[in-house]
N, CA, C and O atoms as a MOPAC input file, in Angstrom:
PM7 MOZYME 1SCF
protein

 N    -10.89100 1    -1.08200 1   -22.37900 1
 C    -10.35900 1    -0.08300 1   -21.48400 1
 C    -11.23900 1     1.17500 1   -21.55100 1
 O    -11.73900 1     1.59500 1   -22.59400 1
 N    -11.37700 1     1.72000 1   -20.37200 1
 C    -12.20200 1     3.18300 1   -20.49500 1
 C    -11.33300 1     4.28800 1   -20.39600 1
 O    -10.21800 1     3.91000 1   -20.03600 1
 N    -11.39200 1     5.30400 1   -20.54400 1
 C    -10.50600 1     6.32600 1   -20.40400 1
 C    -11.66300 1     7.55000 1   -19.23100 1
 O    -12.72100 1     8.13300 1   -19.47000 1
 N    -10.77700 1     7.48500 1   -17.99500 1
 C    -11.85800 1     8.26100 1   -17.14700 1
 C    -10.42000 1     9.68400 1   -17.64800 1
 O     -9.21000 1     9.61900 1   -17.86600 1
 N    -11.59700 1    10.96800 1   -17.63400 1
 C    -10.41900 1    12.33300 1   -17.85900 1
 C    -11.08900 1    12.50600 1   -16.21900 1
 O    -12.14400 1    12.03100 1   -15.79900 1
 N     -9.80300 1    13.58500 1   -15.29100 1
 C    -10.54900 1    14.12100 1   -14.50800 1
 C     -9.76300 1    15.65000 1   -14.03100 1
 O     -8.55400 1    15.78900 1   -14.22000 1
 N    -10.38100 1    16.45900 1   -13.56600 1
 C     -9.63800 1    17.80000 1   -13.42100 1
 C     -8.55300 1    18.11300 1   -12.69100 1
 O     -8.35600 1    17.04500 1   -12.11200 1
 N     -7.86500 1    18.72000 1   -12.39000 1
 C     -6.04700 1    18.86700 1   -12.16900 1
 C     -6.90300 1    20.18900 1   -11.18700 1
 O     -7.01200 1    21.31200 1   -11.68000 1
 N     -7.55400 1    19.82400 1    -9.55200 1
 C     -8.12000 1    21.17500 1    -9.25900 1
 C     -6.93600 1    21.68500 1    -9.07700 1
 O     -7.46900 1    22.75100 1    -8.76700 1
 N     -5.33500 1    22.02300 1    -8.93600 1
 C     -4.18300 1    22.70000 1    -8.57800 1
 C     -4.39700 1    23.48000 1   -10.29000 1
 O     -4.34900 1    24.70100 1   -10.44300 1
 N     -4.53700 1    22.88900 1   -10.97900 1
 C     -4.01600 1    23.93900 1   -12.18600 1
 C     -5.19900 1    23.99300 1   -13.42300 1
 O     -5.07600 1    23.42600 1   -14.50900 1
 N     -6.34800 1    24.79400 1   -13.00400 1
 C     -7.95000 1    25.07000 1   -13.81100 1
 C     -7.46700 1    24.60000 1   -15.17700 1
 O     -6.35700 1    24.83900 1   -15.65300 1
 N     -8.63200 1    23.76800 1   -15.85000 1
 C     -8.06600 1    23.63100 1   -17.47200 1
 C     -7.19400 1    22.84000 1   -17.71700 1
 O     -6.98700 1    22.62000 1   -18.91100 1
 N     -6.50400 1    22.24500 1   -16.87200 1
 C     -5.39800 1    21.25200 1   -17.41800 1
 C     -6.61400 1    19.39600 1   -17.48600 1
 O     -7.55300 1    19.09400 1   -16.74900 1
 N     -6.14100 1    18.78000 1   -18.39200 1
 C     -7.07400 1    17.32000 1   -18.15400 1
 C     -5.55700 1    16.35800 1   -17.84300 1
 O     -4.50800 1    16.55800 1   -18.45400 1
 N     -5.70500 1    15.52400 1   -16.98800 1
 C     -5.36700 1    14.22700 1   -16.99100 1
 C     -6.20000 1    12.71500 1   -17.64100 1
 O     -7.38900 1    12.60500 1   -17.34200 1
 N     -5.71800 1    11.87200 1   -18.29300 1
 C     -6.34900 1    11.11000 1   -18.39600 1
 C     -5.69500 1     9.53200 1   -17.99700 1
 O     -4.52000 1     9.21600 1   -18.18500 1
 N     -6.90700 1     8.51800 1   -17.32200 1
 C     -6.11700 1     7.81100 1   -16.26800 1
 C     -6.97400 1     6.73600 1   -17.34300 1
 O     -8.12200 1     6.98200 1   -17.71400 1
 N     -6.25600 1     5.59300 1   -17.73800 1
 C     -6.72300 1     4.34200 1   -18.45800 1
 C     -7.46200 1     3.01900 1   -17.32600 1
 O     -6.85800 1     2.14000 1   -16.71000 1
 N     -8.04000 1     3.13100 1   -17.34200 1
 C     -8.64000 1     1.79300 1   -16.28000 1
 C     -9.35000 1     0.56500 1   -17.07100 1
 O     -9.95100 1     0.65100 1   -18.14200 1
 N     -9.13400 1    -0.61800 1   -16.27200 1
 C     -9.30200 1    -1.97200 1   -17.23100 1
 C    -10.79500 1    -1.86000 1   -16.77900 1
 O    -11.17600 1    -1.08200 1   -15.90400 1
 N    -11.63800 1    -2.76500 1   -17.50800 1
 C    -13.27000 1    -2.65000 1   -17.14700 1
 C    -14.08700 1    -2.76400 1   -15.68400 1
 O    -15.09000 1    -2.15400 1   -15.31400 1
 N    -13.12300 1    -3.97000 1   -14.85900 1
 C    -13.67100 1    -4.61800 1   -14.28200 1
 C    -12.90500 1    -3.45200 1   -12.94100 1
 O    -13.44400 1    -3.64500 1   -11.85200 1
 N    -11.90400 1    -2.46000 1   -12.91200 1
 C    -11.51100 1    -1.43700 1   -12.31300 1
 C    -12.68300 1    -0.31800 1   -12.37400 1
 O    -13.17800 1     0.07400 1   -11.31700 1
 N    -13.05700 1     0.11800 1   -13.43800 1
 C    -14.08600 1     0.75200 1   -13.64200 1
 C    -15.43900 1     0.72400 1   -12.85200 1
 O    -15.90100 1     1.63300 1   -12.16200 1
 N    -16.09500 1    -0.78400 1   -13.15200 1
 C    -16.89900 1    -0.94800 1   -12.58300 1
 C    -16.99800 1    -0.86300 1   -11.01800 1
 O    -17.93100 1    -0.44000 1   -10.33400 1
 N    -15.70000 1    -1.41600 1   -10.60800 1
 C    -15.10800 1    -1.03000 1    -8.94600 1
 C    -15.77000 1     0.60200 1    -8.62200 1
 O    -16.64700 1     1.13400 1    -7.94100 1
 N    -14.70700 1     0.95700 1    -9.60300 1
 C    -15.12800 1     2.74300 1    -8.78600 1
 C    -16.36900 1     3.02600 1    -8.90700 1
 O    -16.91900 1     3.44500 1    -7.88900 1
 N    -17.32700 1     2.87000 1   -10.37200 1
 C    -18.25600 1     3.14900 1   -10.22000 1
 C    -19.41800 1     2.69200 1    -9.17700 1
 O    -20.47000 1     3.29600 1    -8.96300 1
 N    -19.01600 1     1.59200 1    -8.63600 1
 C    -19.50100 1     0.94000 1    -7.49500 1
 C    -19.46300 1     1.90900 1    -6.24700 1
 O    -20.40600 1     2.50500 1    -5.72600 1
 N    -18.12000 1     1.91100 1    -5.90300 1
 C    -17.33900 1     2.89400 1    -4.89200 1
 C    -18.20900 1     3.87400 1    -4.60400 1
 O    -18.76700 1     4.11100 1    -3.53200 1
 N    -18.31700 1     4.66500 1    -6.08300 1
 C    -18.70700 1     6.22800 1    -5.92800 1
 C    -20.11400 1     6.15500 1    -5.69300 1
 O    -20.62200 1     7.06100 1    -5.03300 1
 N    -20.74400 1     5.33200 1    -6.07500 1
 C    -22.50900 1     5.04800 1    -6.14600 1
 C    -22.72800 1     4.76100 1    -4.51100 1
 O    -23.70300 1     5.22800 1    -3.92200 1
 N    -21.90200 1     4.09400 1    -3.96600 1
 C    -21.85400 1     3.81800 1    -2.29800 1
 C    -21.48000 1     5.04900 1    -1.88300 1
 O    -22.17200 1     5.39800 1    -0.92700 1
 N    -20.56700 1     5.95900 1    -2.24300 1
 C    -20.11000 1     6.91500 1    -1.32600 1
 C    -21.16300 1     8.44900 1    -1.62500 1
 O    -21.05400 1     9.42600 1    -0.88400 1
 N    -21.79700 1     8.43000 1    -2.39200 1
 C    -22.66700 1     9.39500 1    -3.02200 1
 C    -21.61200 1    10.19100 1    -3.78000 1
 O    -21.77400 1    11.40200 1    -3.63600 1
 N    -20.87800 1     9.95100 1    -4.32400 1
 C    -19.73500 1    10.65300 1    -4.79300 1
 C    -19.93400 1    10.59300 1    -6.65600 1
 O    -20.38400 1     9.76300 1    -7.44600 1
 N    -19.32400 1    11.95700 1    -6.76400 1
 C    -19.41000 1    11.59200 1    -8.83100 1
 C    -17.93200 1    11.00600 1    -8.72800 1
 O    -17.24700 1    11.19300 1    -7.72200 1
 N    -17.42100 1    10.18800 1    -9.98300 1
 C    -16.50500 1     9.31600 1   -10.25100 1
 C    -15.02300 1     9.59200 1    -9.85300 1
 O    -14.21300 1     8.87300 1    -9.26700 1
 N    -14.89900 1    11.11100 1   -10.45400 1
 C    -13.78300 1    11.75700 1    -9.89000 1
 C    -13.47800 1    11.90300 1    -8.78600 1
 O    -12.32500 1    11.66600 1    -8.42800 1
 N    -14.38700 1    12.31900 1    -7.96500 1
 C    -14.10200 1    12.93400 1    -6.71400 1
 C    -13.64500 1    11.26200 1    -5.91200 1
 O    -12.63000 1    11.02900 1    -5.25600 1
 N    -14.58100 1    10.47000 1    -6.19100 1
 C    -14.52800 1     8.87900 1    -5.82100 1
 C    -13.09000 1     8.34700 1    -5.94500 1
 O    -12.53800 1     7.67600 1    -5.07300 1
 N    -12.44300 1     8.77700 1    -7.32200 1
 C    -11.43700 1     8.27200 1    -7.18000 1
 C    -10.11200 1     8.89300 1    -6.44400 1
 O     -9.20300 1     8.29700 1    -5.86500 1
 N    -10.34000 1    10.49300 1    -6.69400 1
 C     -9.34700 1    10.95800 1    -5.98500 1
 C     -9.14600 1    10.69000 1    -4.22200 1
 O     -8.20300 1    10.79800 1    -3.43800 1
 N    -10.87600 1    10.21000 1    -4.09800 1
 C    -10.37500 1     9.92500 1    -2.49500 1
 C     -9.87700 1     8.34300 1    -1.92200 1
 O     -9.42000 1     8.08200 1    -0.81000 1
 N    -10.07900 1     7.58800 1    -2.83900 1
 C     -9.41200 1     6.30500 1    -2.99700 1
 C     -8.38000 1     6.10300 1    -3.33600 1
 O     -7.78200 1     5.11800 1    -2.90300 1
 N     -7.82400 1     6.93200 1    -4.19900 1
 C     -5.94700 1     7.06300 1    -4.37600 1
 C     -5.21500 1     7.80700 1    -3.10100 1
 O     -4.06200 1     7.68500 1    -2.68700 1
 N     -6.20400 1     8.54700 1    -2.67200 1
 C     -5.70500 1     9.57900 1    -1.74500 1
 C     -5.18400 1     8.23200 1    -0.48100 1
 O     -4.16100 1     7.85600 1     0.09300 1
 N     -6.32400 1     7.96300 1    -0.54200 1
 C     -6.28000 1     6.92800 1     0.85800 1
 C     -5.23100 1     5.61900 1     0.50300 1
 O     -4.82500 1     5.00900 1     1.49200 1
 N     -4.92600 1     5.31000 1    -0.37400 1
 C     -3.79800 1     4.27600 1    -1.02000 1
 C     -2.97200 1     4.53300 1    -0.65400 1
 O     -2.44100 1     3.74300 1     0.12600 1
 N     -2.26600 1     5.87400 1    -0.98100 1
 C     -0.81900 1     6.61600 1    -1.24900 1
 C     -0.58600 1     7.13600 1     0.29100 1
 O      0.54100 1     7.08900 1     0.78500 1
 N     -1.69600 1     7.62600 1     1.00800 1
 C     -1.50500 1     7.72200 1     2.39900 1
 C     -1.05800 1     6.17600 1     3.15700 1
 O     -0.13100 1     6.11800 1     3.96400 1
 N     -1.78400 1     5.10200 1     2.79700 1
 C     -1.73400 1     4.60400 1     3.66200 1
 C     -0.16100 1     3.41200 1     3.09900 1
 O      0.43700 1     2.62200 1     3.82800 1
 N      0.09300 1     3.69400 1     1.68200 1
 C      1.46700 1     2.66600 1     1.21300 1
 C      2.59000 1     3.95700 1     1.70500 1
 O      3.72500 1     3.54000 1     1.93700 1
 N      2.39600 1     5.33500 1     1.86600 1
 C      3.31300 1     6.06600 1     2.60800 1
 C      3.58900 1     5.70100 1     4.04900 1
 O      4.68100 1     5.20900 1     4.33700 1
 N      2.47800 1     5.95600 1     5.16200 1
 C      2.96500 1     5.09500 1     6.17300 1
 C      3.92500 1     3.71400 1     5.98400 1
 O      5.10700 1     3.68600 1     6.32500 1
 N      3.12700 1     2.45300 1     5.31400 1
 C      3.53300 1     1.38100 1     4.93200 1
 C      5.35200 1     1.45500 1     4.63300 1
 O      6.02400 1     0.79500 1     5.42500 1
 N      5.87500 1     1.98800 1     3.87500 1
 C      6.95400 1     2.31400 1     3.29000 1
 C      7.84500 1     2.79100 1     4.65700 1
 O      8.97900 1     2.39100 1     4.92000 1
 N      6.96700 1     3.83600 1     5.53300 1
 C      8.20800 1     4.57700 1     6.30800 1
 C      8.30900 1     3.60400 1     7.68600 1
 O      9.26500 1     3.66500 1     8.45900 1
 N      7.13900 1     2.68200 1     7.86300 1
 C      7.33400 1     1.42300 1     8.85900 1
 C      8.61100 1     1.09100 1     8.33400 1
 O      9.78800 1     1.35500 1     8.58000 1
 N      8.07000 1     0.53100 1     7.66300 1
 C      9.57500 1    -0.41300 1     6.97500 1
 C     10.53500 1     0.20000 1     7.14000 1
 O     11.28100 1    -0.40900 1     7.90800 1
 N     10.89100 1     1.01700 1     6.85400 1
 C     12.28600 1     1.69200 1     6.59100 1
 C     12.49800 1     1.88600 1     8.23100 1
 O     13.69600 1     1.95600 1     8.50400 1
 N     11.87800 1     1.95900 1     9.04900 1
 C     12.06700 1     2.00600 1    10.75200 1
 C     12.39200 1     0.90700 1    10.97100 1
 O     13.37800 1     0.84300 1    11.70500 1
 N     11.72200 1    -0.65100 1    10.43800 1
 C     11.80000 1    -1.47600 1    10.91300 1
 C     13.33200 1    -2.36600 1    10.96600 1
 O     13.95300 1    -3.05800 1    11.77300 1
 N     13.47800 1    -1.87200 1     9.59700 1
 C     15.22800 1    -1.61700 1     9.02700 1
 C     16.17800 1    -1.47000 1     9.88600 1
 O     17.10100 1    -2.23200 1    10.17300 1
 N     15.82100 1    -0.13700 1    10.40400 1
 C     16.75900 1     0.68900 1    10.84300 1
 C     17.07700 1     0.06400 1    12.46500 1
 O     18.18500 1    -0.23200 1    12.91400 1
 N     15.67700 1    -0.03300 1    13.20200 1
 C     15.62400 1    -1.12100 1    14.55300 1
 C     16.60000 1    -2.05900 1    14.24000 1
 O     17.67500 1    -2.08200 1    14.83900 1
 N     16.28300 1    -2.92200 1    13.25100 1
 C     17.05900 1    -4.33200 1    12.34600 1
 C     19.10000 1    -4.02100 1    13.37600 1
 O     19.76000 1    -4.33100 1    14.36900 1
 N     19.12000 1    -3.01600 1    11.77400 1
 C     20.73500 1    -2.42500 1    11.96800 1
 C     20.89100 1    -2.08900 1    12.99600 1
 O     22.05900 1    -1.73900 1    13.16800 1
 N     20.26700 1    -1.99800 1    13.87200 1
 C     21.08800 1    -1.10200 1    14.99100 1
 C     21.09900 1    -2.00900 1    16.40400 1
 O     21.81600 1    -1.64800 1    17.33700 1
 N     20.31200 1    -3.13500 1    16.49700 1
 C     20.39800 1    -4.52600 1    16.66100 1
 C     21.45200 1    -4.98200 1    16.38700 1
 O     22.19600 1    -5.24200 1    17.33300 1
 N     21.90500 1    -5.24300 1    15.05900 1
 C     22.71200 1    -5.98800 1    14.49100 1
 C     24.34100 1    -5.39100 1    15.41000 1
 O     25.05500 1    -6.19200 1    16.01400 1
 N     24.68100 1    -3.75200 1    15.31600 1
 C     25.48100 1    -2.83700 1    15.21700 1
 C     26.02500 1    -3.22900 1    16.91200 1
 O     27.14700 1    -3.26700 1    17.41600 1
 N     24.53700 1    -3.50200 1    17.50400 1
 C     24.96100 1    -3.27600 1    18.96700 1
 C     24.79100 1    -4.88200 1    19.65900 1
 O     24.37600 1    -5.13900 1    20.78900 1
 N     25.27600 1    -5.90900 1    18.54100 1
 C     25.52600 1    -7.55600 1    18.94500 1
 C     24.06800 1    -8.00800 1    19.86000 1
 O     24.08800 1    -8.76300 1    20.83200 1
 N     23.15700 1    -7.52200 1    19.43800 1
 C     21.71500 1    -7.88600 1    20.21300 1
 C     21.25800 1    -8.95200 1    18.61700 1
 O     20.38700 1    -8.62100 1    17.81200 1
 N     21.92000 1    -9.92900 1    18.54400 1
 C     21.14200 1   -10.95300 1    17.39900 1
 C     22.06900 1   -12.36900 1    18.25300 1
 O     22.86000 1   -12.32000 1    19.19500 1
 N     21.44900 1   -13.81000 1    17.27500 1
 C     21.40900 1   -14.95700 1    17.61500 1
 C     21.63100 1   -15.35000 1    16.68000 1
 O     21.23300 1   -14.55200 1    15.83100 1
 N     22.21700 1   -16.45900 1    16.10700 1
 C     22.56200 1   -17.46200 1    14.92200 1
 C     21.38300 1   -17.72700 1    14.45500 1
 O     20.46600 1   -18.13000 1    15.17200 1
 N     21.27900 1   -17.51900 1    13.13600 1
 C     20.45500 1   -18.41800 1    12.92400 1
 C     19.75200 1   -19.71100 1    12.92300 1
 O     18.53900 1   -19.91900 1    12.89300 1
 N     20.58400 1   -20.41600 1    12.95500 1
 C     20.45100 1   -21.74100 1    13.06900 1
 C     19.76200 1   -22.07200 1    14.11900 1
 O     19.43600 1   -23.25600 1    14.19300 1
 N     19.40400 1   -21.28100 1    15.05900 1
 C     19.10900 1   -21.41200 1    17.16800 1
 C     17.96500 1   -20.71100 1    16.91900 1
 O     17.17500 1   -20.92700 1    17.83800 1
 N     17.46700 1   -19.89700 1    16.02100 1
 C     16.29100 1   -19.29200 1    15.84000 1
 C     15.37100 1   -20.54300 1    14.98400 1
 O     14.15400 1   -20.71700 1    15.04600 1
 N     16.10100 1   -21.11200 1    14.40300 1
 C     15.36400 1   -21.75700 1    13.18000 1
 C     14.62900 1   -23.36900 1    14.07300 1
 O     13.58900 1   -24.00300 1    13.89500 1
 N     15.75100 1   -23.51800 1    14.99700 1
 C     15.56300 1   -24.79300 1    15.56100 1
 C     14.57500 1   -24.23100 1    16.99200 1
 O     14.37400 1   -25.14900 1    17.78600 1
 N     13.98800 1   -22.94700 1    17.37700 1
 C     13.36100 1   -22.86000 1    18.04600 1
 C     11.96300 1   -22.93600 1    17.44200 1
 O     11.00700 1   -23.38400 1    18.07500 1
 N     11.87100 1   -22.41800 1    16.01300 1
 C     10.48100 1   -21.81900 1    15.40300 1
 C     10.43000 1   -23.60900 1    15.10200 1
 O      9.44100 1   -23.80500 1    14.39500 1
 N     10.82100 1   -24.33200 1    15.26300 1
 C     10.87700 1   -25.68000 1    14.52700 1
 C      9.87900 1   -26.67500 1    15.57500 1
 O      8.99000 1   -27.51900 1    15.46800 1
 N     10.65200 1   -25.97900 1    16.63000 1
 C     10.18000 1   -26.79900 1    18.18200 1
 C      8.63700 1   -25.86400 1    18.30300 1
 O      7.58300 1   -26.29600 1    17.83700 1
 N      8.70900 1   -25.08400 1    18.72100 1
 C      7.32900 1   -24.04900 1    18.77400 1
 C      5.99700 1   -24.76100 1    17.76300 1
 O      4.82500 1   -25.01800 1    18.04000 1
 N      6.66800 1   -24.89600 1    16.70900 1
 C      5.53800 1   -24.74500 1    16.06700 1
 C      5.57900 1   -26.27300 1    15.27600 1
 O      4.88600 1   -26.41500 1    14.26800 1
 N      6.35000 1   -27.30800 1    15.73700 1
 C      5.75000 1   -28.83900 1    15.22700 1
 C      6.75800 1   -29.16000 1    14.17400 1
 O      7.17200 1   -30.30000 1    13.96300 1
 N      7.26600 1   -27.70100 1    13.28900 1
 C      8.08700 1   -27.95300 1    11.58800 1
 C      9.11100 1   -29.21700 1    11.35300 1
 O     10.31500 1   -29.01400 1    11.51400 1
 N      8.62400 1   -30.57600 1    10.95700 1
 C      9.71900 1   -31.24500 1    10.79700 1
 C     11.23700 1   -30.51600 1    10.46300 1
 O     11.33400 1   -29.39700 1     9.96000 1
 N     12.30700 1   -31.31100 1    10.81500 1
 C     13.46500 1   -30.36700 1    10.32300 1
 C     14.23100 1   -31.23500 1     9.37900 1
 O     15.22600 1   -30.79400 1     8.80400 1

């Protein structure tokens, strides 16, 4: 395991330290060598872009949910069974 430290720019002087397995390591250092970036900066913009993009990810869902229920609420659904025996026909699925 390596131990990358990197700076807290919100609060000067503070260290974090983030544990990464080897073959993670070598990733970023890859990353950052492609992006012209030093390690830190490399990683903060690769978490950045994670957490942005599993935030969208997360609030789909929770829409997709909500479409779901309100479907359900306002009798716009089908038995299952009539869905199952269509995807069956469509697509070949012995039953």
């Amino acid at each position: 395991m390596f131990d990358i430290a990197f700076r807290n720019h919100y609060a000067e002087g503070v260290m974090d330290v983030v544990t990464l397995k080897p073959e993670r390591k070598a990733q970023l250092d890859d990353y950052a060598q492609r992006h012209g970036q030093d390690v830190n900066d490399a990683l903060d913009e690769a978490l950045a872009a994670y957490l942005e993009w599993e935030q969208a990810d997360y609030q789909d869902a929770l829409e997709g949910i909500r479409r779901g229920y309100e479907d359900v609420k306002a009798g716009r659904t089908r038995p299952a069974a009539e869905f199952l025996a269509e995807m069956r026909r469509k697509y070949a699925i012995p039953g």
